[in-house]
N, C-alpha and C positions, 0 to 999 in steps of 0.2 A: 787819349783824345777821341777815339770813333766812338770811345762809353759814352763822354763827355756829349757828343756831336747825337748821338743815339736817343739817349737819356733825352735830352734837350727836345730833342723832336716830338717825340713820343709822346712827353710830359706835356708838349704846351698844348699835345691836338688833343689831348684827353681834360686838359683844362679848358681847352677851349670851348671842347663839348658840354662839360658841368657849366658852363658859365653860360654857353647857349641854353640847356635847360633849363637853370634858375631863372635866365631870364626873361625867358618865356612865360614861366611861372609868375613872375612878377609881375609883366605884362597883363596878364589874367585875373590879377587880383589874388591871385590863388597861392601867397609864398608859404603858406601853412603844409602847403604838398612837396616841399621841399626835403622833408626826412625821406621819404620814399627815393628820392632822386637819391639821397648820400649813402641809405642803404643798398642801394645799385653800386653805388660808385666799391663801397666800400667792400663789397663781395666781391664782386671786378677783380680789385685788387688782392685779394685772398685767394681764389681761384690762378691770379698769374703767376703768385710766387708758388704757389705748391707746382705748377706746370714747369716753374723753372728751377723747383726742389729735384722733381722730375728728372727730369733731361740733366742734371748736376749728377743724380745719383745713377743712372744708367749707365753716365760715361763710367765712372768711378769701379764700377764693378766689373767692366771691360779691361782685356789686357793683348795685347800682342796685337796680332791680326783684326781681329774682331774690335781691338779699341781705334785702331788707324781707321777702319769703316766706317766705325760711327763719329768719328770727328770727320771725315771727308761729306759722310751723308750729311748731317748737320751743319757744316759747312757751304756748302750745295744747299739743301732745302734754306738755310739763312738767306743764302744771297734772291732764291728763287722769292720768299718771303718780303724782301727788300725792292724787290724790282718790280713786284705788284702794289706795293703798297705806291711807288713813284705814281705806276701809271693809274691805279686808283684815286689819286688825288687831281691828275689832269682832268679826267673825265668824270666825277662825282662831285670832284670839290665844290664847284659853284652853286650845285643844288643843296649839298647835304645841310647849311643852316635851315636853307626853309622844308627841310623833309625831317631834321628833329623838331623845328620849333611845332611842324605840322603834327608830327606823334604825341605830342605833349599835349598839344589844345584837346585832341581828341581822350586822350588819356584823362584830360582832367577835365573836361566835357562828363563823361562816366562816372566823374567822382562828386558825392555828392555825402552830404551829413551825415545823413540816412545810409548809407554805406560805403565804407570806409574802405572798405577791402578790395574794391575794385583801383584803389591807387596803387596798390602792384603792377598797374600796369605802366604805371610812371616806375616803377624799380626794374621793369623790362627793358624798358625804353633804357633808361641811364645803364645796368650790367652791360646788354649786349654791346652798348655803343662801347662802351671803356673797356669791355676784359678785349676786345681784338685789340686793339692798342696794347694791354697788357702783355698777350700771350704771346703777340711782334715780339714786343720789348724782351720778353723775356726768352725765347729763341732767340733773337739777335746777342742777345748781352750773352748768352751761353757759347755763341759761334762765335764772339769777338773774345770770350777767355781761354780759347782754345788758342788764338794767333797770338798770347802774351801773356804778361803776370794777371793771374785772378782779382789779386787784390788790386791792379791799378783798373780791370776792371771795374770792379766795386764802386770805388772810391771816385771815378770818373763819371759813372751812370748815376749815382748820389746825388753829386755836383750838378750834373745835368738836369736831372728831376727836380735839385731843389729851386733851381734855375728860372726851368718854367712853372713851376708852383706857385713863384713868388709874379713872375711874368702876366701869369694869369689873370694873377690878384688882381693888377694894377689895372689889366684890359680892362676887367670887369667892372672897375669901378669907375673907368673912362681917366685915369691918371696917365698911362702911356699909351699911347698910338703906334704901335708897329706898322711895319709894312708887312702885312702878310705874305705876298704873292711876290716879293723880294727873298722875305727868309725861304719859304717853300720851296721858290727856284733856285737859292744860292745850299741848300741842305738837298734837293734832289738831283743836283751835280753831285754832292761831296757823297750822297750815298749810290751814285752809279759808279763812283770809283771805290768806293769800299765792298760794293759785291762785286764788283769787277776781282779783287783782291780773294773774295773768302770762294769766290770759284775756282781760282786758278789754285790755292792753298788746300781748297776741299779736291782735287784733279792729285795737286803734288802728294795726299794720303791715301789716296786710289791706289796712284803708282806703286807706292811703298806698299801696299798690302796686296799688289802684284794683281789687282782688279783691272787696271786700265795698262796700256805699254806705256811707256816713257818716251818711244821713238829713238830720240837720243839724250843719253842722259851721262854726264849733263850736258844742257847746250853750250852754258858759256861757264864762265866760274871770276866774281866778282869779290868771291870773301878776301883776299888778299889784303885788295884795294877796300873794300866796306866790308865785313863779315857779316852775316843777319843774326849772330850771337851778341854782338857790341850792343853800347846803349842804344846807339843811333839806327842800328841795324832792327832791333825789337820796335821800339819807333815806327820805321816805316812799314814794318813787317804790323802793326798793331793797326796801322792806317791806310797802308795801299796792298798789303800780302808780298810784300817785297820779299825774295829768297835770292840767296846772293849764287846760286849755282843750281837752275832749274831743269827740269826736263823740256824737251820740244814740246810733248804734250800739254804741258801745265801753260808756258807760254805761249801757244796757239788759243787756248783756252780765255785767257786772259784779255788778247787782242781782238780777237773775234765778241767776244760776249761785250766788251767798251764799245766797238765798231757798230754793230748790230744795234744792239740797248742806244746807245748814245742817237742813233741815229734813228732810231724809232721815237726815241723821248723827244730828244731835240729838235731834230731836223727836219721830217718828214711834213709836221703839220707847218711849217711856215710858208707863206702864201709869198709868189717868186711876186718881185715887183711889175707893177703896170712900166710897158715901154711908154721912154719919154717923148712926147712928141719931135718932131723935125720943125 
């Protein structure tokens, strides 16, 4: 479900992005500049899976100690990943169509019969916009197959990408109407509680590799009543970092960074009401 939830996200702001620049391009008169844009795209995407050939193969060759680390570090840099990318979307979202549609004019302003070659800069434009998307995605989906089965990551982030691919499509061609600023707010809730999750999970492999104290450990012990082995257990452990017998450290971790994040994302910027008159 968080591949599924990940994927999804990911996929539709990178389609959103190609479908911003086509249609810019089109706008221009100019769709013949369009290869340039999908030779962007399509390097993007070659550059993110080898990053997350990457980071797959690093873990892989770690073992004991040194492999608890780097599933905690990656853990940790996931979520710190995840929690920028929230606040990046409060504070850039609203400009960023008119600052790609803006690179593109200019891009294909430069581009002319007579030379060709300066439409690389429409392949600049589209890579850089899509491999950050990418190399998110593919750190994220790396720290979400550490919290559960690989393959249901896989098969979940699939799903997702295929999701908003097809999503995309439809924007693009004015067949569906989402609400943008609905799904954004309703996915950067569900991903302040999924890094809220891969911190406290990225803390609970600290502990274990004897890097951070545990305080008390464990605090509580829940496996009896839920195990985090059972199906239902992997589950929530796949979507919130549930551990059914944690350390003090890891759950102070956990409440604090919700508390904090939640209250910086959500709450800080809402304007208190005007008093009502008498």
């Amino acid at each position: 479900m968080t591949a599924l939830v990940i994927g999804l996200r990911e996929g539709l702001e990178a389609a959103l992005i190609v479908g911003i620049l086509l249609g810019a391009l089109k706008q221009l008169g100019r769709p013949e500049l369009g290869r340039y844009i999908w030779t962007g795209v399509v390097s993007a995407v070659v550059v993110s899976v080898l990053a997350a050939a990457a980071l797959v193969a690093a873990g892989i060759e770690l073992e004991g100690t040194a492999e608890q680390v780097f599933e905690g570090v990656t853990l940790i840099a996931a979520a710190v990943f995840l929690t920028g990318m929230i606040f990046w979307m409060k504070r850039q979202g609203k400009g960023f169509r008119t600052a790609l549609e803006a690179n593109v004019r200019g891009a294909a302003q430069q581009t002319s019969s007579a030379n060709m070659s300066s439409g690389w800069a429409l392949f600049a434009v589209a890579f850089f916009a899509v491999v950050r998307e990418g190399v998110e995605l593919a750190l994220l989906l790396v720290a979400t197959s550490l919290k559960g089965p690989a393959l249901n990551t896989i098969l979940g982030a699939a799903a997702g990408i295929g999701a908003a691919v097809v999503i995309g499509i439809l924007i693009y061609r004015g067949v569906l109407h989402l609400n943008l600023r609905t799904f954004f707010g309703v996915t950067n809730a569900l991903f302040l509680v999924f890094a809220a999750g891969m911190v406290a999970l990225g803390i609970h492999e600290l502990v274990e590799a004897s890097i951070m104290p545990a305080i008390i450990d464990p605090l509580y012990n829940l496996n009896p009543i839920l195990s985090d082995k059972s199906t239902l257990g992997e589950l929530l452990k796949s979507l919130f970092g549930y551990n059914g017998n944690p350390a003090l450290s890891e759950t102070i971790a956990y409440i604090v960074y919700l508390a904090v994040m939640g209250w910086l994302i959500f709450g800080h910027n809402r304007k208190p009401s005007a008093p009502q008159a008498a």
